[in-house]
N, C-alpha and C positions, 0 to 999 in steps of 0.2 A: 796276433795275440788278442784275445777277448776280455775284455775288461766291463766294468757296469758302467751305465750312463744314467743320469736324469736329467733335467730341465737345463743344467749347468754347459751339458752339450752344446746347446742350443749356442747359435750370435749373439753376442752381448746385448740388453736392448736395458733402457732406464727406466722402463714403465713393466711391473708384473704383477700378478690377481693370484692371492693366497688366500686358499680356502681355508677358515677355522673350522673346528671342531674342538667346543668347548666340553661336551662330555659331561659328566656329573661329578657330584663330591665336591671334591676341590677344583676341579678342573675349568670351572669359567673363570674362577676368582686369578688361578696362574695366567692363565691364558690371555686375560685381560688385559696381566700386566704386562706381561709380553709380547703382545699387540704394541701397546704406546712404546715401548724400547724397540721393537724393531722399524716403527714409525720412524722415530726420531733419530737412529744411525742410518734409515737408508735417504731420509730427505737430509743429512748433513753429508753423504756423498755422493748425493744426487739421484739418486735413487727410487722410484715410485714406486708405494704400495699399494694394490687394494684390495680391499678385505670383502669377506664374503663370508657370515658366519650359516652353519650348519647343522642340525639334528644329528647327532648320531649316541649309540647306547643307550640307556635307561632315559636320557632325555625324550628320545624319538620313540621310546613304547609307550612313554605318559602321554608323547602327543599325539601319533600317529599307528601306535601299537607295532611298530618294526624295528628291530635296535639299530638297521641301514635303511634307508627311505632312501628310493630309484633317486630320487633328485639330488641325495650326498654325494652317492657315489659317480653320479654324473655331472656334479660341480669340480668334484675333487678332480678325476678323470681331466675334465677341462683347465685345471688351474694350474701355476706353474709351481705348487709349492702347496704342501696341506700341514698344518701344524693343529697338532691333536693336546687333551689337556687329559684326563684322564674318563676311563671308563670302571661304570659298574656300582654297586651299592649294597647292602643287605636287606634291600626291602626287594628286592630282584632275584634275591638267591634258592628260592623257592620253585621261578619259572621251567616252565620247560625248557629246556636246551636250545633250541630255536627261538626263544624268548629272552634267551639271557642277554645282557647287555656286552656281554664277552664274544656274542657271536657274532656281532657286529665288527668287532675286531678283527675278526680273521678273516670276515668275510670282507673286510677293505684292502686286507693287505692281501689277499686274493684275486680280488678284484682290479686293483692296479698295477698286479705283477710283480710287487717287491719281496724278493726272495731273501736280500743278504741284511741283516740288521748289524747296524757298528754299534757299538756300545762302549765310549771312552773312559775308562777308570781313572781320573786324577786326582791325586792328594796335593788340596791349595795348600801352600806352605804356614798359610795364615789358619788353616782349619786343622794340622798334622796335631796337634794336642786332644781335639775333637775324637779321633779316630779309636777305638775299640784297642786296638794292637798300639804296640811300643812303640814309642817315638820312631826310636831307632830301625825298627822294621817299616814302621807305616811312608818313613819322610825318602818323599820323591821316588814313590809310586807314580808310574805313568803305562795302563794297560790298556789294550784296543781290543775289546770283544767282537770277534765275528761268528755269529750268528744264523747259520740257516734257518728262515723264518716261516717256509710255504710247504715246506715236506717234515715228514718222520710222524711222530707217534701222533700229533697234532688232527693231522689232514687224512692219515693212512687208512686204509680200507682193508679189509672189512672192522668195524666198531661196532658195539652196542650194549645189550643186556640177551643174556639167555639164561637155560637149564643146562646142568649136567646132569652127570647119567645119576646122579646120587636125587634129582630132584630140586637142587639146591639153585639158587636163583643167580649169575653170574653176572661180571661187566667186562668186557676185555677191549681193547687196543690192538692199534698194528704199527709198527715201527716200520716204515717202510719206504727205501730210497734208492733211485734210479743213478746211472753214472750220469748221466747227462746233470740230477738235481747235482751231485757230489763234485760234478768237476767246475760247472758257474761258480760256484762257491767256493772255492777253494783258490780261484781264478782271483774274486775279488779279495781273498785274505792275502794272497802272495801279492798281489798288487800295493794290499794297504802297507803289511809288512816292508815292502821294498822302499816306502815315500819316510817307514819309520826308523826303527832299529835295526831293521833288516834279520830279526830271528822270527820265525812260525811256530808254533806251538800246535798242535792236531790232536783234539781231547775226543777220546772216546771209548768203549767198551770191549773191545776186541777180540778180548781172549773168552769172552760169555756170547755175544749178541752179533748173530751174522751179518746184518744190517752194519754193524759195527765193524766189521770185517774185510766189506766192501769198503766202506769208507773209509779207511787208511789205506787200501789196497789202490782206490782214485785219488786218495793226495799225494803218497808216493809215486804216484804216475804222473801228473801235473808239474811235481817237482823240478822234475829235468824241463820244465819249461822257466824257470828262474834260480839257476845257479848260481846271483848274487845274496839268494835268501838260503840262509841256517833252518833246516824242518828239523823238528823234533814233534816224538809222539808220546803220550802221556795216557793212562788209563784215567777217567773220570773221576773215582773215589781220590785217587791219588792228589789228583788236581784241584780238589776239594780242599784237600789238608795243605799243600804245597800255598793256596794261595793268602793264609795266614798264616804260614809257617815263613816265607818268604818269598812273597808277593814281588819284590823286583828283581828274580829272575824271571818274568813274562817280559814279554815287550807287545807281542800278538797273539791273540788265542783263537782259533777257527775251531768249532764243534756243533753239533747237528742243532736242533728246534728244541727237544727238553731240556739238555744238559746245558745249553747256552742261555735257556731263561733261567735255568737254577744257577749259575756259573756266576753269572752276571749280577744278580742279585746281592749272593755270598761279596761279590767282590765292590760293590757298591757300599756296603759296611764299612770296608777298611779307608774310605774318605771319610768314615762321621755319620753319613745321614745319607741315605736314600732318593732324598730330596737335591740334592747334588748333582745328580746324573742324566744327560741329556743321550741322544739316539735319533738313529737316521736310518731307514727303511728305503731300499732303493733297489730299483730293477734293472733291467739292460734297454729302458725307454721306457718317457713318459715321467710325469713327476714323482718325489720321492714324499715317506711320510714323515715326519720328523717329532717327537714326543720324548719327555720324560718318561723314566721307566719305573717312578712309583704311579703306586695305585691311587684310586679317588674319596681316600681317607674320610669317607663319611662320615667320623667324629669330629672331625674338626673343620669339616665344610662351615662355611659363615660367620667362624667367629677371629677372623684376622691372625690366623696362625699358620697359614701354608705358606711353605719356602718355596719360594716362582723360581728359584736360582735354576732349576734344573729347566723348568721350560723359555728362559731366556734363552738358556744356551742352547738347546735345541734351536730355538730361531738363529744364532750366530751359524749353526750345524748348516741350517736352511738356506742362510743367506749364502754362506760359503760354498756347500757344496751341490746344493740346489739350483743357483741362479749365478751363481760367481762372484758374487760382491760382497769380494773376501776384507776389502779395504773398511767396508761398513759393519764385518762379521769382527773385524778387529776391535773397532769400539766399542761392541756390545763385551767383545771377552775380557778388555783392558779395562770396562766401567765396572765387572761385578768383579775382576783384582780390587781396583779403588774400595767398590764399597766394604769390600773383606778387611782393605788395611785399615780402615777408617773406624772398624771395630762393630760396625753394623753388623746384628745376627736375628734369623727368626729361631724359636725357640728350639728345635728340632737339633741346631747349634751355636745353640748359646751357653757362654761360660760365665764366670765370675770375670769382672771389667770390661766384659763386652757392651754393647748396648742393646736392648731387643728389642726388636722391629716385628711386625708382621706387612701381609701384602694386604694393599688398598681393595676398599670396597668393590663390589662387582660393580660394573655398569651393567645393569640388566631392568627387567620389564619393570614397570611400577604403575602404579594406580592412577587412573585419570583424577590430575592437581585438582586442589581447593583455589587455587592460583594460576591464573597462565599470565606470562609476562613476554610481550614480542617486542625484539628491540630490532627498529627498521635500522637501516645502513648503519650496521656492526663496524663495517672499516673508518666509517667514521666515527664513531667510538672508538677506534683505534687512533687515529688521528688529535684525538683531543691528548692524547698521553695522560687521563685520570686513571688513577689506581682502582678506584670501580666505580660503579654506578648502581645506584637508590631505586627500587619503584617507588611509586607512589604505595600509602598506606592499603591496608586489605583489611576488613574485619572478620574474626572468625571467635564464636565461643566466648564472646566478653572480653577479647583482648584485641590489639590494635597490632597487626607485622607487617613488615617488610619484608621486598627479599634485594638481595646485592648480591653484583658477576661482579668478579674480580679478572678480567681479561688474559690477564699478566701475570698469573701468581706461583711462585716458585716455591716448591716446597724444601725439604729441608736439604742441603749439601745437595741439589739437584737446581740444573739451569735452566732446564727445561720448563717453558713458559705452561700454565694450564689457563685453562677458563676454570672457573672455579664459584661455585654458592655458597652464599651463609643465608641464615632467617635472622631476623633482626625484631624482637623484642622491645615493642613501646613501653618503655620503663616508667614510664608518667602514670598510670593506669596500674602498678601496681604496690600494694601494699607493703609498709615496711617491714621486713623480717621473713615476707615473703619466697617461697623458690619454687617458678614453673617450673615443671619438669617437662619436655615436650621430647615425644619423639615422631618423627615425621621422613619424606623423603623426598631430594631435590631432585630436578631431572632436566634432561633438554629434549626436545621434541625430535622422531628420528622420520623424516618424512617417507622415506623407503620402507620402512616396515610400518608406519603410521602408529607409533607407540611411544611414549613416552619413556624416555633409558634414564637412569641415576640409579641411585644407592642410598639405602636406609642411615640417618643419623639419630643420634639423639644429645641434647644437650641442659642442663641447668638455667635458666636466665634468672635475673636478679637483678636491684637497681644497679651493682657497680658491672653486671657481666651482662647485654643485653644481645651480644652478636654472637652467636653459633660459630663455632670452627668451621673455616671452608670445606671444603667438601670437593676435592678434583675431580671433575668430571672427563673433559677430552684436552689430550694439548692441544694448544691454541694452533700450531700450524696444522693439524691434522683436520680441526674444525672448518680452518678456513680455506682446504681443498675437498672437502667433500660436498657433495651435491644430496646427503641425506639430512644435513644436518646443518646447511646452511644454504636457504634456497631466495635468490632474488636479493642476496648481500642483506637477509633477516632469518633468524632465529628466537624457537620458543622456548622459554625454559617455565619449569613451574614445580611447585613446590604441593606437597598432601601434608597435613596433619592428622596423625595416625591417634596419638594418645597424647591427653594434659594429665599430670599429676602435682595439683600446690601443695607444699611445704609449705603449711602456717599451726597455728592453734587449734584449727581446726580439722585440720589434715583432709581434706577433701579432696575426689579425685571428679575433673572437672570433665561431664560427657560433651566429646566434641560432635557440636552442631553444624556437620554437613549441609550445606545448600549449594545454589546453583553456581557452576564455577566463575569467577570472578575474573574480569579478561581486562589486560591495562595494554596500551601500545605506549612505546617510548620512541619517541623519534630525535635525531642527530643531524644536524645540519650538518651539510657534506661545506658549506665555507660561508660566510657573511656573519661570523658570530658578534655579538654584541655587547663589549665591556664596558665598565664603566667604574668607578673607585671614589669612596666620601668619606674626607676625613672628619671626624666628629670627637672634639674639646671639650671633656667634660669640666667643666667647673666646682668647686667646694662640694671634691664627694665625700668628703668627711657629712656635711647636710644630709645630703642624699642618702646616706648608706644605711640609715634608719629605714628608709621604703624598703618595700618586698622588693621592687623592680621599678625603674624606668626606660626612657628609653630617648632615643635622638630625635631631632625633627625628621619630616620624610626627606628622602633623594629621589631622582628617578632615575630608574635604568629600564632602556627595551619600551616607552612607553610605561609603566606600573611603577608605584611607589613603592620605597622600601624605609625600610628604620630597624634601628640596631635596639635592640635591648639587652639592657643591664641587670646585672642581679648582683645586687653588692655584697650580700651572704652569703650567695649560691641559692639556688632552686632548689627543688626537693628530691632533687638526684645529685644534690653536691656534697663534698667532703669537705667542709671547710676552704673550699676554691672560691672564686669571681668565675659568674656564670656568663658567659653572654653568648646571644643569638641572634642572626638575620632575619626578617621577617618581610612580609608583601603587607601594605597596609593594608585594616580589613576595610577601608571605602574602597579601594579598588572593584571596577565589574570585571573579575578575569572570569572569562564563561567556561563553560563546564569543559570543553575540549582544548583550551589553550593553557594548561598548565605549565607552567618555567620548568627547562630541566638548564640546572645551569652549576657551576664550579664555584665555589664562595673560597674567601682568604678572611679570615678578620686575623687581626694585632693589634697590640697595645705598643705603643714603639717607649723605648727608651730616651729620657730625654736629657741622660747627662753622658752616656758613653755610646749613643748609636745603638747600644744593644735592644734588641725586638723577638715578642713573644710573638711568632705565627703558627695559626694554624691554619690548615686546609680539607677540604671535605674533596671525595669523588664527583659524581655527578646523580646532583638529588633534584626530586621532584619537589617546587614549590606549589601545593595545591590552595587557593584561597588562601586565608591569612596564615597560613601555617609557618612555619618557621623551622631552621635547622643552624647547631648548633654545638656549643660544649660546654657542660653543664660542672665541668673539673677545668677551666681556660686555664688559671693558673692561681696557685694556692696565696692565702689574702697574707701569707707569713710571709711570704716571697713580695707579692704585689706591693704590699706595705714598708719594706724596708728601704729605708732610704736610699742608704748605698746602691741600689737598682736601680732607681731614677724613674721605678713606671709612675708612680704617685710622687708629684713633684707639688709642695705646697697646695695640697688638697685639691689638686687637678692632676689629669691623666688625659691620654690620647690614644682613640680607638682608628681604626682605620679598614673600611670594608672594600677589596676587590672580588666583584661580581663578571662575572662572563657567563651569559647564556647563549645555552648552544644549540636549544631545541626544544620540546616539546610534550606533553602527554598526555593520553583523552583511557576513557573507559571502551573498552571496544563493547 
């Protein structure tokens, strides 16, 4: 008995190379995401991935002018697994035929043999309100589209453009199918059929289109090869009406190359959204192709509004029936149930009390940084357990940034660790009433393609908001087995400033002054780090609280002095808080390459109930007498009240734990 195979064939192995094809439109943006989900379920069941992205469609005729470049289709060829994102665009629809981004399509699926396309129609129970048609008709829908993908009006010969006898300029088609195409295919729907409901459904034109004639005449002949499965035959139009009229009597539908891309589509509705719907392209050897079956919505490329739902689950499709690691194809299917019950929707199905979501930034190419930041031995930054870490300052344009990795950071109702950037805004430097408006783009260095990858943000700073929202670039376990992106246990990240615009009185929009880029190395001591802690009594700061500021005598830690400073009003980025800060004293000679990258704690301790204000920083750079700090420590309405015990008889007690762990010079 004849059945289709792909890569799933093959002995089990924990190690496989999936070629992407992000495609245009929307298609990197899904893609992307669905890269880091199938990352993450196949390293949590052990699982290896690797990836291998690819030109194909309107990407590859912008770059190389072919919509398939010999080198895609001989990656894919090689890989065990190709997951595609969408094709095609309307700045393309003009080309010639051979030019269109759409031929690149068929000429893949061509190219690699895959004849049978599945196309699974489920209505999530959590989406059955979504759906077009009545509850009642739409809920627990569950259809399996089979698809012949390589033959009929598509592929058929003869095609073209002529004359007829009237003069008149013509275009015509060949609908045209061999037993051989008719009977593979019909092999794999009685196959799928048999694993589901065990009824067949055989859509097609019969009683008009000889082609069509044949083809019921080879599925009833197949038939008598699985007498556990129900065949039935249905004319096209009928099947049209039939699947909004009462869509769960299907359970399997097998029909040729057009009526199954139009079949499929119509039945793609009756879940809500388009965007829903995953598919898997596969032959009898050799890897399968596996994609969503919407298009590459050129209107809404880049502005965080496409639903990735459908090309996860093509990866769940991939994992499952591509590779066999149905165990990790499970998690990906049971996380997007979760995110559905949890109410998360991108707009395409979103209701009222939903919440709407769109998908994360691309990771793709971006401009050579205003900033590059190498942080040597990353695992040992892992090691320290800080929540992020500081570079040192940069200046660009009249203002003073930073930027901060956040190693660890989880975004929302998700466990999965990221690396992550924000920019960071020296608030001291700007006027009150002020608002930069910066937009700019973070990135990590990809040494294999020698390009810098992130995604464009933009954000407000102001004295009370001076740090950018993260920005998830790669999860963190994925970072830390690639060899693109992490070489020699260091990595680069760096950040561009694209536009300034201040909010003030004068509403000026501020030209950012490009120069040469500005290179910081951060080094991590892999063990011998150096602590040390000083408590510091202040006395009658009722006295005191008339100064701007004071500050402690020195201490020394690491060799260098340090001292605390007070601000008994607050600084000029406080709100009615006690400000204070860690500083290096400025007689210190710290020379230009041995900058402090070190962990601070200060508290004010309680000194009638044990209770203690702490806080604590990541890991910042201390350059020269600079200092870091909290300019909001703790509000003077609190600090002051007796009942708290921090101000006890016009004295208080400060307390600074320092650990430095490393180091940092200007490369």
């Amino acid at each position: 008995m004849a059945t289709f195979r792909c890569s799933a064939s093959a002995p089990a192995r924990s190690s496989y190379s999936i070629t992407l094809l992000p495609g245009d439109g929307i298609g990197p943006e899904v893609v992307d995401v669905a890269k880091n989900v199938l990352f993450v379920a196949g390293a949590k069941e052990g699982v290896e991935l690797r990836f291998q992205e690819m030109l194909m469609g309107g990407a590859a005729l912008e770059a190389v002018g072919v919509p398939l470049p010999d080198e895609t289709l001989a990656a894919a060829r090689a890989s065990d697994g190709i997951l595609l994102g969408a094709i095609g665009g309307y700045k393309w629809d003009t080309n010639e035929k051979h030019l269109k981004p759409e031929t690149g399509l068929l000429d893949i699926r061509a190219g690699l043999g895959v004849f049978a396309n599945l196309r699974p129609v489920t209505v999530f129970p959590q989406l059955v309100d979504a759906s077009p048609l009545k509850k009642d008709i739409a809920e627990g829908v569950d259809i399996m589209v089979v698809r012949e993908l390589t033959g009929g009006i598509y592929f058929g010969r003869p095609r073209g453009f002529g004359t007829n006898d009237n003069g008149e300029e013509t275009g015509f088609n060949t609908e045209i199918y061999s037993v051989s195409e008719i009977d593979r295919i019909a092999r794999v729907a009685f196959e799928v059929a048999r694993k589901r409901g065990g009824k067949l459904c055989s859509v097609d034109k019969a009683n008009v289109l000889e082609a069509s004639m044949l083809w019921r005449k080879r599925v009833t002949a197949i038939a008598s090869e699985f007498p556990d499965v129900e065949l039935s035959h249905m004319y096209v139009d009928n099947a049209a009406m039939q699947l909004v009229r009462n869509p769960k009597q299907f359970d399997t539908i097998v029909t040729n190359n057009i009526f199954g891309d139009i079949l499929s589509d119509e039945a793609s509705m009756i879940t809500g959204s388009i965007g829903m719907l995953s598919s898997a392209s596969v032959g009898e050897s050799g890897p399968g192709l596996f994609e969503p079956i919407h298009g590459s919505a050129p209107d809404i490329a880049g502005q965080d509004k496409a639903n990735p739902i459908a090309t996860i689950l093509s990866g769940a499709i991939l994992l499952k029936y591509g590779l066999g690691a149905e165990n990790a194809a499970k998690r990906i299917e049971t996380a997007v149930e979760q995110t559905l019950d949890n109410g998360f929707r991108t707009g395409d199905i979103y209701s009222h009390g939903t919440t709407l979501v769109g998908s994360p930034p691309r990771l793709g190419k971006t401009y050579v940084p205003d900033f590059k930041w190498k942080i040597h031995d990353f695992s040992a930054l892992l090691e320290t357990k800080a929540t992020s870490a500081k570079s040192a300052p940069f200046d660009l344009s009249g203002y003073k940034w930073y930027l901060q990795v956040s190693p660890m950071h989880k975004k929302n109702n998700d466990e999965t660790p990221y690396v992550a950037l924000a920019l960071i805004l020296w608030p001291y430097k700007l006027e009150q009433g002020h608002t930069v408006h910066a937009v700019f783009e973070v990135s990590i260095y990809n040494h294999s393609n020698q390009m810098y990858c992130g995604c464009k943000a933009d954000y407000n700073f102001d004295f009370k908001n001076s740090y950018s929202k993260k920005e998830c670039l790669i999860p963190l376990q994925e970072l830390l087995k690639s060899s693109s992106f992490l070489v020699d246990d260091s990595c680069v990240f760096g950040v561009e400033i694209l536009k300034i615009d201040v909010s003030s009185p004068e509403k000026k929009e501020v030209v950012v002054q490009h120069k040469a880029t500005t290179v910081q190395n951060f080094f991590v001591q892999k063990k011998g780090f150096v602590e040390g802690t000083y408590t510091w009594t202040v006395n009658n700061f009722h006295e005191l609280e008339l100064k701007n500021f004071f500050r402690s005598p020195t201490f020394e830690v690491g060799g260098h002095k340090w001292y605390i400073r007070m601000y008994p009003r607050g600084d000029r980025c406080s709100t009615d808080c006690l400000s204070l800060h860690l500083c290096l004293d400025a007689s210190n000679d710290v020379p230009h390459e041995s900058k402090n990258v070190a962990k601070m704690t200060l508290s004010i301790q309680g000194q009638k109930n044990g209770k203690h204000v702490n806080l604590t920083t990541g890991l910042v750079v201390f350059p020269g007498s600079w200092g870091w700090g909290w300019p909001n420590f703790i509000p003077l309405k609190i600090f002051k009240d007796p009942s708290e015990g921090y101000l006890v008889e016009s004295n208080c007690i400060v307390k600074a734990d320092l650990t430095i762990v490393g180091s940092s010079n200007d490369g």
